[in-house]
N, C-alpha and C positions, 0 to 999 in steps of 0.2 A: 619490202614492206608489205605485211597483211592488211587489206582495208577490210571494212563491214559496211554494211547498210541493214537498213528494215525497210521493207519494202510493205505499203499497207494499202487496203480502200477497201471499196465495195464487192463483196463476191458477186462479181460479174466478170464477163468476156475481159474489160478491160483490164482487170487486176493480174489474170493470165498472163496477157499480153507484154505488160508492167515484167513482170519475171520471165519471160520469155526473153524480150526485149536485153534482160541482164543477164541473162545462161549464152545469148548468142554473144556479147560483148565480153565471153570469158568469166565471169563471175559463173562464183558454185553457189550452191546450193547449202545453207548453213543449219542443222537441225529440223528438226518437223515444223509445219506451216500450224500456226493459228487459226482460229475461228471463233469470233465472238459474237455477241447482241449487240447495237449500239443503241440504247433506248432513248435516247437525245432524238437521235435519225428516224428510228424505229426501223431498224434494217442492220445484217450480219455484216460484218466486214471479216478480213483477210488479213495475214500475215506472214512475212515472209524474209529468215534474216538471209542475207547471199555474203559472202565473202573472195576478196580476189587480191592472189599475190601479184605484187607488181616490182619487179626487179629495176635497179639505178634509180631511184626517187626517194624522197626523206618525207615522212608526212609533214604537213601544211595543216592546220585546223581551216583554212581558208582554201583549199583543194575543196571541186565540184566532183565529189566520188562517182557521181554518174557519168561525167565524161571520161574518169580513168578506165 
């Protein structure tokens, strides 16, 4: 089974970290990263899709993709 995520926040240290955090847990890297305004916050945020095969499992819509 192929899972996805988007991984999002604030361009800062922690948004890094957020995707770091998921390359060391085996998830790739899915296409080029985002960068937007958020004029609500008044601050850029981040974006980031990751992707990771996970062999013997059936997807669950109620499966926490971050602990797989």
């Amino acid at each position: 089974m192929k899972l996805y995520r988007f991984l999002s926040g604030p361009d800062d240290s922690a948004f890094c970290h957020k995707v770091s955090l998921a390359l060391s847990k085996g998830w790739e890297l899915h296409g080029s990263p985002t960068y937007a305004y958020d004029a609500a916050m008044g601050t850029m945020r981040c974006g980031q899709a990751v992707v990771k095969t996970v062999a013997g499992k059936d997807y669950d819509p109620a499966m926490k993709l971050g602990e797989q």
